[in-house]
C-alpha positions as CSV (number, residue, x, y, z in Angstrom):
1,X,-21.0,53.2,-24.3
2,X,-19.8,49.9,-25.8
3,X,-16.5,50.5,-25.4
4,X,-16.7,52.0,-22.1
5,X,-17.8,48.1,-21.3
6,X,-15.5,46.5,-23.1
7,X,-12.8,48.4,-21.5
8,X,-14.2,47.7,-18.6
9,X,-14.4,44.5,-19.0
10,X,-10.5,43.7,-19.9
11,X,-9.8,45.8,-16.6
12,X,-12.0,43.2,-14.2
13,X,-12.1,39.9,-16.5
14,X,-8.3,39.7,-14.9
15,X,-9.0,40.2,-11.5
16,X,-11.8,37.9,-11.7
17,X,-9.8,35.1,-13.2
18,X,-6.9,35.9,-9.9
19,X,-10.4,35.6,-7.6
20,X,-10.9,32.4,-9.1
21,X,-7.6,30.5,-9.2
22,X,-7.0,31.8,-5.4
23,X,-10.5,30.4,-4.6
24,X,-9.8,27.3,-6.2
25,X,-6.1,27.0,-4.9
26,X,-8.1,27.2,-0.9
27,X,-10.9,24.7,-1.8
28,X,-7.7,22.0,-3.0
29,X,-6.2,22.8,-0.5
30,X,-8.9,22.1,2.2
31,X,-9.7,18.9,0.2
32,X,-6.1,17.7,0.6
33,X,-6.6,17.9,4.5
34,X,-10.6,16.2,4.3
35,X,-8.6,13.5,2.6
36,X,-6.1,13.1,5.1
37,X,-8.7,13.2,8.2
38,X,-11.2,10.7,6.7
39,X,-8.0,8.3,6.0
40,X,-7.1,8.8,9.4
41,X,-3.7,9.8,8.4
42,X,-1.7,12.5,6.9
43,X,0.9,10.6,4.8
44,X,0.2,10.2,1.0
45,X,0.4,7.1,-0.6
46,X,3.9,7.1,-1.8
47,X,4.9,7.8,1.7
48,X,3.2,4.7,3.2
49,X,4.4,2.4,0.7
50,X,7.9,3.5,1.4
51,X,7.6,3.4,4.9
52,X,5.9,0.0,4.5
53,X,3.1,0.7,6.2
54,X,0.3,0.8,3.0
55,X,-1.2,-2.3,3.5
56,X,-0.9,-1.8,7.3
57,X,-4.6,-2.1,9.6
58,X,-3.3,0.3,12.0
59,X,-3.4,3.4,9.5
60,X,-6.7,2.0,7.7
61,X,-9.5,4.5,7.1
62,X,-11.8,2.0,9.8
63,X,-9.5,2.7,12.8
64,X,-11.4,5.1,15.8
65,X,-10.5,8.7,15.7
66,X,-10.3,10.3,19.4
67,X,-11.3,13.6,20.4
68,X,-8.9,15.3,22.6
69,X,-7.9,13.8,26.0
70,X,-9.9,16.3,27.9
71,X,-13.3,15.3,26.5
72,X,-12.7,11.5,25.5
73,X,-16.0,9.5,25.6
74,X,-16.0,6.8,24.1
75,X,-19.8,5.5,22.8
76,X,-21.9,2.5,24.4
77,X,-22.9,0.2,21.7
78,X,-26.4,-0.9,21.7
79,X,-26.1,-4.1,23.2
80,X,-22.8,-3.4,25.5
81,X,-20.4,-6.3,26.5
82,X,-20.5,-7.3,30.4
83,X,-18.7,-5.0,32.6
84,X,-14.6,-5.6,33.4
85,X,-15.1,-3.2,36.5
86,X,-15.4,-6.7,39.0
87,X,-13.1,-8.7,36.8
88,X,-9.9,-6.3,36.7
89,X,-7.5,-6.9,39.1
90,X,-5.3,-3.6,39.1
91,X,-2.7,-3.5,42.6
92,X,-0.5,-0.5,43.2
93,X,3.2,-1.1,42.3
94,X,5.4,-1.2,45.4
95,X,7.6,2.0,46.0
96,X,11.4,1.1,46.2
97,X,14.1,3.1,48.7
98,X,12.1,3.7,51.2
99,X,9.0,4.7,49.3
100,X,10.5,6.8,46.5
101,X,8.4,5.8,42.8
102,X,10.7,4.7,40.1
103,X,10.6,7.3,37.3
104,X,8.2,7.0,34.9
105,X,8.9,4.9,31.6
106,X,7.1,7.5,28.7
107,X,7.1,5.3,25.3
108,X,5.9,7.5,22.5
109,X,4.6,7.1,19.0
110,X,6.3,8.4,16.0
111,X,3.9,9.4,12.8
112,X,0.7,11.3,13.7
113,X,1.5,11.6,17.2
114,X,4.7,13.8,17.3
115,X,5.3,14.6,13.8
116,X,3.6,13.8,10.6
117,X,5.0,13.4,7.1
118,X,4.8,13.6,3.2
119,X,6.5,12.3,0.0
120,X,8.0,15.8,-0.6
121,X,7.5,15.8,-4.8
122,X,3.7,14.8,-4.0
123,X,2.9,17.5,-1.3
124,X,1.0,21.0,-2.9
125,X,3.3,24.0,-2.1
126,X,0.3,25.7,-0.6
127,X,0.7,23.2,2.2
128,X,3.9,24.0,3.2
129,X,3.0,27.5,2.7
130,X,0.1,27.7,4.4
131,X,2.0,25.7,7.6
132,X,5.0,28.1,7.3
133,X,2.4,31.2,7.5
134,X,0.7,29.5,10.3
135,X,3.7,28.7,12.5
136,X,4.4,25.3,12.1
137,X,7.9,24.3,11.8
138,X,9.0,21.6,8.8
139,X,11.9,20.5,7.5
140,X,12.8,17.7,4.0
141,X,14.6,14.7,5.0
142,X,16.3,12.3,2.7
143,X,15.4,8.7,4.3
144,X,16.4,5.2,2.5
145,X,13.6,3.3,1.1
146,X,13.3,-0.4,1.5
147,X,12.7,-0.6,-2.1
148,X,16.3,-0.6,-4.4
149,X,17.2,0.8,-7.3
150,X,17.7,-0.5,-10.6
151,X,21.2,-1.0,-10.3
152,X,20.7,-2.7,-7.0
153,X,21.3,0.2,-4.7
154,X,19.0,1.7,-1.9
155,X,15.9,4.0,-3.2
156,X,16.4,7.3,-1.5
157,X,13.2,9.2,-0.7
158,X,12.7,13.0,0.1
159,X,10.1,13.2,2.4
160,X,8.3,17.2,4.1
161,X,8.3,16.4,8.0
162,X,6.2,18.6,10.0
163,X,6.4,19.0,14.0
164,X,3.4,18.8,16.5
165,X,3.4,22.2,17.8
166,X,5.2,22.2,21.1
167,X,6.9,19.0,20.4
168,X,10.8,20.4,21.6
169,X,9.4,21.7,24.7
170,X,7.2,18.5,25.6
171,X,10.3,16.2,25.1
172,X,12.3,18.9,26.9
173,X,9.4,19.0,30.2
174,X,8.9,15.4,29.9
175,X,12.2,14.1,30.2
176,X,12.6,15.5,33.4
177,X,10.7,13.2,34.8
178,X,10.2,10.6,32.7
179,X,12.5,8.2,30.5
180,X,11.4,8.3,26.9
181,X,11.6,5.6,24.6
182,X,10.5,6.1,21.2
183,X,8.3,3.0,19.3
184,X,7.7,3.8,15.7
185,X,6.1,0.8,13.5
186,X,8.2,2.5,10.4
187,X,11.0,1.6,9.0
188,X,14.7,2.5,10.4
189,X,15.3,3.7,7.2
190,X,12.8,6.4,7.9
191,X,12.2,6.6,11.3
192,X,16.0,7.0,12.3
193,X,17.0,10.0,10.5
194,X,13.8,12.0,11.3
195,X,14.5,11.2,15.2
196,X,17.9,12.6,15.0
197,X,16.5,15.5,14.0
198,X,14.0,15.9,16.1
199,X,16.4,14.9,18.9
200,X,19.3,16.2,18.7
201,X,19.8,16.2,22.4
202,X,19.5,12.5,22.5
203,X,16.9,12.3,25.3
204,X,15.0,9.2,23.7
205,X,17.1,6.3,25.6
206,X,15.4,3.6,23.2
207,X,14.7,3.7,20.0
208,X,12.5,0.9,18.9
209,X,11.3,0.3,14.6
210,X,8.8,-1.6,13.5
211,X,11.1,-5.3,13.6
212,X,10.5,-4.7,17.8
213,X,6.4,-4.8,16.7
214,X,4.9,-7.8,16.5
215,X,1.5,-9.5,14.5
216,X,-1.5,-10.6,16.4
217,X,-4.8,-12.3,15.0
218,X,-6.1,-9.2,15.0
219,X,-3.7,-6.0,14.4
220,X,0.1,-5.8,12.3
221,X,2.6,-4.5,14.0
222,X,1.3,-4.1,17.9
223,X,3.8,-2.5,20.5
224,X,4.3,-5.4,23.1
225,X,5.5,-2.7,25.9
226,X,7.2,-6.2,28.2
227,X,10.1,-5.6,25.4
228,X,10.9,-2.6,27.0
229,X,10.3,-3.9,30.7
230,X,8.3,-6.6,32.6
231,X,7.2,-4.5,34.9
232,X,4.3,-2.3,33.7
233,X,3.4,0.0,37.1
234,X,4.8,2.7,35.8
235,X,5.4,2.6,31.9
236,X,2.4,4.1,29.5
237,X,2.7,4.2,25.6
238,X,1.1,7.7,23.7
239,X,0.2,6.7,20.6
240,X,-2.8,8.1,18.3
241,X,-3.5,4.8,17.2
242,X,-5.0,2.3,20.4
243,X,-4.2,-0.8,18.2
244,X,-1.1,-0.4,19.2
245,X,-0.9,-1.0,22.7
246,X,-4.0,-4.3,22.3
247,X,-1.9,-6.4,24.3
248,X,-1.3,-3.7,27.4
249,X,-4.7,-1.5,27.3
250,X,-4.2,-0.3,30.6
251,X,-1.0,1.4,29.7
252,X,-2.0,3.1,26.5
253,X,-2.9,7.0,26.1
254,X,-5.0,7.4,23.1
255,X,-4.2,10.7,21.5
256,X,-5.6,12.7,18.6
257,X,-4.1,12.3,15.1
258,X,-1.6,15.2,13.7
259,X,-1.5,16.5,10.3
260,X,-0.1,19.4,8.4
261,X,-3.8,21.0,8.5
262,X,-3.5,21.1,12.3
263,X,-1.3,24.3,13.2
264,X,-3.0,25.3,16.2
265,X,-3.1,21.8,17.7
266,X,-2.4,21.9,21.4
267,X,-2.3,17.9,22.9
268,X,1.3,17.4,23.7
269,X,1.8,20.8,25.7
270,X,-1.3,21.4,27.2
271,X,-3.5,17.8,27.5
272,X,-0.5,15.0,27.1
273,X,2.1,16.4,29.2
274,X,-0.4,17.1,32.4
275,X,-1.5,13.8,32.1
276,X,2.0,12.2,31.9
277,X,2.7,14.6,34.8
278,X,-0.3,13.1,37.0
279,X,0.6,9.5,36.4
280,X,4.6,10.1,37.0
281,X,2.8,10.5,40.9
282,X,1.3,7.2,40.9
283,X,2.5,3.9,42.2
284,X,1.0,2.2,39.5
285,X,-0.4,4.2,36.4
286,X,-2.7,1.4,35.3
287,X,-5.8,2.0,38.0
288,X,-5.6,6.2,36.7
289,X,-5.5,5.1,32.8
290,X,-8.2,2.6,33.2
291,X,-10.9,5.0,34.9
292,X,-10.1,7.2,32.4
293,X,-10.6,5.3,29.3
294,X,-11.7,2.0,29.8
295,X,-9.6,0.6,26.8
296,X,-10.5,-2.6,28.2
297,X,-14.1,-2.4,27.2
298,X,-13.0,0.0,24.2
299,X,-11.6,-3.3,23.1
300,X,-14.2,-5.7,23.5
301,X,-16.4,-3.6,21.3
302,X,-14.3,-3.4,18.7
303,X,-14.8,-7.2,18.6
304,X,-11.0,-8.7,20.4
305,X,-12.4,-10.6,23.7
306,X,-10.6,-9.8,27.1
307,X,-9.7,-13.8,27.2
308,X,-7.3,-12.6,24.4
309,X,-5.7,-9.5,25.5
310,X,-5.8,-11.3,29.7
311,X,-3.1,-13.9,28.8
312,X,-0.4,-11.3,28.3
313,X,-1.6,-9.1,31.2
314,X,-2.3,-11.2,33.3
315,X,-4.7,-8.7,35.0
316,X,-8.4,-10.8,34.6
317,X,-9.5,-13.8,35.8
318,X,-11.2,-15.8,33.8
């Protein structure tokens, strides 16, 4: 009887040590992605060093996470700030050619909002595994580091790039009726390379890195959207961060983070590109956006007064 145990157990004692290291392998696996969702982004460390943006405010774990567009409400505070309802003042943009709109100026994020990406010799296999197995398209991309080498030549960095799902088909729809210009706070370094491969068909007109951002008193590295054009009727900026667009919150789209745990993510096909398909009807897009998510106020709760963000806008009277 003895034996028959022991035998039995050198049959299972194997299986149970496969059970183990599989569920083991799963619970890393789902801590890599908590990680990367309390963060509030899905690079690693190495990554944002080399893209420069580690000691960057916008990608710090305190910046707001959005739900998706459909349901976004943003909380009251306890003690609210006064209303900007009476104080806005929005007018529609005038149509030009006998009443035919201008086409819409679409400026889009890079990192967390169309792709994300990680320093490839610090990224678990069983991510990209469980990606590939899940649909998601990736792809490794050597990229030139601000940092140099020893000998005084450019650090090259391999970096795992993973799409939004949809993203060819949203640049595809969108540019039809839109202009797209691409602003990315990384470097060129990085950011250049990865948007040639993501568009190959050149529909981005503009390409803008971080040297086009600018520093504020309260945020690094802030999208000023009049360096694209003065005229802001009909230009919005999608970017998961709303940081980025503090100086033109009546133009900015706030959209959910991406990350390599997200395969069945649906924003740009099915809650961006609606959106940007409404607003490329309107006169002005600023009246539609405002309704909708009251950045304005969003702001002013997160402690930047309208006085500030008014003096580039333009939009409040004091």
């Amino acid at each position: 009887m003895m034996a028959e145990l022991a035998q039995s157990a050198d049959v299972y004692a194997p299986k149970t040590i496969q059970v183990w290291r599989a569920l083991l392998n799963w619970l890393a696996f789902f801590f890599q992605i908590f990680v990367q969702i309390i963060r509030g982004t899905p690079s690693l460390t190495q990554v944002l060093s080399y893209v420069g943006l580690r000691h960057s405010s916008l990608l710090s774990s305190s910046s707001p996470q959005f739900k998706p567009l459909p349901v976004v409400e943003l909380q009251e505070p306890e003690h609210p700030p006064p209303p900007l309802s009476s104080a806005v003042q929005i007018t529609s943009g005038a149509t030009s050619d006998g009443g035919l709109l201008d086409k819409l100026t679409v400026v889009l994020d890079l990192d967390e909002t169309l792709v994300c990406a990680y320093e490839t010799s610090s990224l678990p296999s069983m991510i990209r595994s469980q990606a590939s197995e899940a649909g998601l398209n990736w792809f490794e991309l050597e990229c030139v580091s601000s940092d140099k080498e020893i000998e005084g030549k450019p650090k090259i960095n391999y970096v795992t790039v993973f799409e939004r799902p949809g993203l060819h088909e949203f640049l595809k729809q969108l540019s039809e009726f839109a202009n797209l210009v691409l602003f990315t706070a990384g470097l060129e370094g990085y950011a250049r390379p990865l948007v040639d491969r993501i568009d190959a068909e050149n529909r981005f007109s503009l390409r803008l890195y971080r040297p086009s951002t600018i520093s504020t008193e309260y945020r690094e590295h802030v999208k000023d959207l009049s360096c694209v054009s003065k005229d802001l009727c009909r230009m919005v900026i999608v970017d998961n961060n709303p940081f980025s667009f503090l100086l033109q919150p009546l133009n900015g789209i706030p959209c959910i983070p991406f990350s390599a745990g997200q395969p069945q993510d649906e924003q740009l096909l099915e809650v961006i590109l609606p959106l940007l398909k409404h607003l490329s009807q309107q006169k002005d897009v600023r009246p539609v956006l405002y309704e909708r998510f009251h950045m304005p106020e969003w702001f002013q709760r997160h402690g930047i007064p309208a006085s500030w963000w008014a003096n580039y806008e333009g939009i409040v009277k004091n």
